[in-house]
N, C-alpha and C positions, 0 to 999 in steps of 0.2 A: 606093705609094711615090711621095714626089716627088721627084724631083731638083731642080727649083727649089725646095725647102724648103733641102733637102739642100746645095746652091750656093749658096745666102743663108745658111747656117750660117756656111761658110767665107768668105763675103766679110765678114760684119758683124766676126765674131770678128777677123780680119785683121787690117783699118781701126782697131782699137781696143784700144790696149796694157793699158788695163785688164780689156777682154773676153779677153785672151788669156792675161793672167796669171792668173785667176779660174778660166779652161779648165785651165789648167795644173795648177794647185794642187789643181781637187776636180772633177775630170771630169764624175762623177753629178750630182753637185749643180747644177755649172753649163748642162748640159744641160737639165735640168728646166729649173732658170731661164728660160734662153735661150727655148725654148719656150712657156714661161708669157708671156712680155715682148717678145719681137721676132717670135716665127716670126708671129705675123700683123698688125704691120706692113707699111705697104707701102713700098716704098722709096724714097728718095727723097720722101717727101710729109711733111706735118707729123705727130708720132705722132698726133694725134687721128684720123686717117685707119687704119682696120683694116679687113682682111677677116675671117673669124670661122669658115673652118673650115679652115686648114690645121693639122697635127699630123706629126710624123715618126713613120714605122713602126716597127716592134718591129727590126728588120734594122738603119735607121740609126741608130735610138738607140741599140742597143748595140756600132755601130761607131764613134757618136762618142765614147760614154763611154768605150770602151777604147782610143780612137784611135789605130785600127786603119788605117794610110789605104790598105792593099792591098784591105782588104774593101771601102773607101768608092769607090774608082777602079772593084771591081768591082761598084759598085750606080751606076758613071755621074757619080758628082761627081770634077767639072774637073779633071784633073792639075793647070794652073798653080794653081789654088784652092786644092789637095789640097798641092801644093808649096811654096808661098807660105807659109800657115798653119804647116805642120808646121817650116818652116825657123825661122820667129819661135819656135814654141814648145823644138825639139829643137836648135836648130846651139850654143847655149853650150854641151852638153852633150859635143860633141867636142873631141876637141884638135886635130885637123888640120883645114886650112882644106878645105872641099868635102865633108867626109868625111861628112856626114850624106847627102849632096846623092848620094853616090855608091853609101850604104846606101841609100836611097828609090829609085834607079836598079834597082840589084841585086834588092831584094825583089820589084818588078812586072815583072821583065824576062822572068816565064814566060805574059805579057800577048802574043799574037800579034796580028798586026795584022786583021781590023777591030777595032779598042778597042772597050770596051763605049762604046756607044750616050749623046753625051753633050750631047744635045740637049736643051734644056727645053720 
């Protein structure tokens, strides 16, 4: 497992209204993608710059595909990351203003404190 894979998922997708409408629309698919095209990038440098073996485990890939983000908080990737991302992709989908912000609250609130471990 990496969590810096994991954390670069959520930062790249973010940053990128096209990456996250792509997420949105075909989970699976866009995951493969992402993976094939950015997970070994490195960040911040020009693409021709890769490293050549990162890959997401069986566990994140199928938290990202079903964008799960209780699973993904509980495998270590960033609340704000985890929050950020989900807000861009899920908040048009409420009608009341916060109200996604307050389900993402609710659903991890059985999380006691030390959080999982969210160090890279």
């Amino acid at each position: 497992m990496s969590k810096y894979l994991l954390n670069k998922f959520l930062f790249t997708v973010d940053r990128d209204a096209d990456l996250l409408e792509r997420y949105r629309a075909d989970p699976a698919e866009f995951v493969n993608y992402w993976e094939k095209t950015y997970a070994n990038r490195i960040l911040n440098c020009l693409e021709s710059e890769r490293s050549t073996w990162q890959k997401l485990d069986d566990k994140e890939r199928e938290a990202l595909v079903n964008r799960d983000y209780v699973a993904l908080f509980g495998l270590g990737a960033h609340p704000f990351l985890t929050l950020t991302l989900f807000i861009g992709m899920f908040e048009r989908d409420y009608p009341e203003p916060l109200s996604f912000q307050l389900e993402y609250a609710a659903r991890l609130k059985h999380f006691n404190l030390p959080y999982p471990d969210i160090e890279t």
